[in-house]
N, C-alpha and C positions, 0 to 999 in steps of 0.2 A: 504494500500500500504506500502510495504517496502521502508530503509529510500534509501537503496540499489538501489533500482530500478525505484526511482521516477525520474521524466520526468519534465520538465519546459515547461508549458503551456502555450499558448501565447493565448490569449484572439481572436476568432476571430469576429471583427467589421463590421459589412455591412454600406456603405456608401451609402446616399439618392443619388439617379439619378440627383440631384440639386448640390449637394456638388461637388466643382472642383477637380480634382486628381490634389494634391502638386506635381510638378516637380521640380526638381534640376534643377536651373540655372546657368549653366557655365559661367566662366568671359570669353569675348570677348578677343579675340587677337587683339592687338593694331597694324595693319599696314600699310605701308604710301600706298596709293595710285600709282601705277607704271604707267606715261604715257610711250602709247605705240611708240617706233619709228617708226613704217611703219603705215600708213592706212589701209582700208581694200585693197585696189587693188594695195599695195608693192609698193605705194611711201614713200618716207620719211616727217616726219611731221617735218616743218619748224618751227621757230619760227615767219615766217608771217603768215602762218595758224593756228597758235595757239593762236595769238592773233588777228587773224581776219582781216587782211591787206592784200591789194592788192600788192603795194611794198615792196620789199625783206630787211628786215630789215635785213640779212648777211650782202649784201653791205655797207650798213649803216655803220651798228658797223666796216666792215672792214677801210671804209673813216674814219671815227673817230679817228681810230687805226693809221692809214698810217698819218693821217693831224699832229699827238704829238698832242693834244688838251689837251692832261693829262695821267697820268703813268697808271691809270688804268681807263677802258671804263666798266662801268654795262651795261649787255644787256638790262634791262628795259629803261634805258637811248636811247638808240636805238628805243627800242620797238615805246617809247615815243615820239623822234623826226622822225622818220619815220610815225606815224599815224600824227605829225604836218605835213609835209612833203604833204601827201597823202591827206590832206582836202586842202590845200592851192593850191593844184595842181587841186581835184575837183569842189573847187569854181572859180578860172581860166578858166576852158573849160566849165563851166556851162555859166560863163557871156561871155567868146567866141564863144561862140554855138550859144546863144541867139544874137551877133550881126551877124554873121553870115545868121542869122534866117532875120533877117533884110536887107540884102541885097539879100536877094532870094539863098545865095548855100547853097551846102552841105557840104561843106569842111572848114574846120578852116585854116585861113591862119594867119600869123603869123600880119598882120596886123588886123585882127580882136580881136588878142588876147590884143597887143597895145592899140587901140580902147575901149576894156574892161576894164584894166586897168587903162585907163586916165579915162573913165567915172565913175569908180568907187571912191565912199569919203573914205573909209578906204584902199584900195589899191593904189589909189593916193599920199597919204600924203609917 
């Protein structure tokens, strides 16, 4: 062969059916996570649906806001005394319920809720 006309030959290699094909792995794109504002049937996601509450923690943070309790209210703060809020209101109608269950209705009357709370030792004090 001339020195003119030679050609760079690249070896060709057969790899075993066992041998894995080397892929180039791409670095990942680093992005935050977008919650969505609507749900799927185009309401808007609360933030008592977001953290899993029956009561509207809006109003919360807005009572907070309106009471001056301080210059600035965290919504977690909200989040927070709203889920206290919301068990202390379900343990209430739970032991209201139950005297209620006791005198035969169906109905929570505001004296059975009384009733539950005098007989109760940490809702009493």
């Amino acid at each position: 062969m001339d020195a003119t006309k030679e050609k760079e030959v690249t070896p060709v290699v057969e790899k075993k059916a066992t041998e894995k094909k080397s892929v180039e792995k791409k670095p990942k794109k680093v992005t935050e996570k977008k919650v969505k504002s609507h749900d799927d049937e185009g309401r808007k996601n609360t933030l008592s649906k977001k953290s899993g509450l029956q009561f509207p923690v809006a109003r919360i943070h807005a009572a907070l806001k309106k009471g001056r309790y301080g210059e600035h209210i965290n919504k977690m703060a909200s989040v927070y005394l709203t889920a206290v809020i919301e068990y202390l209101v379900a343990e209430v109608l739970e032991l209201a319920g139950g005297q209620a269950k006791d005198f035969h209705k169906t109905r929570i009357t505001p004296r059975h809720i009384q009733l539950a709370v005098r007989s109760d030792l940490e809702l009493n004090d």
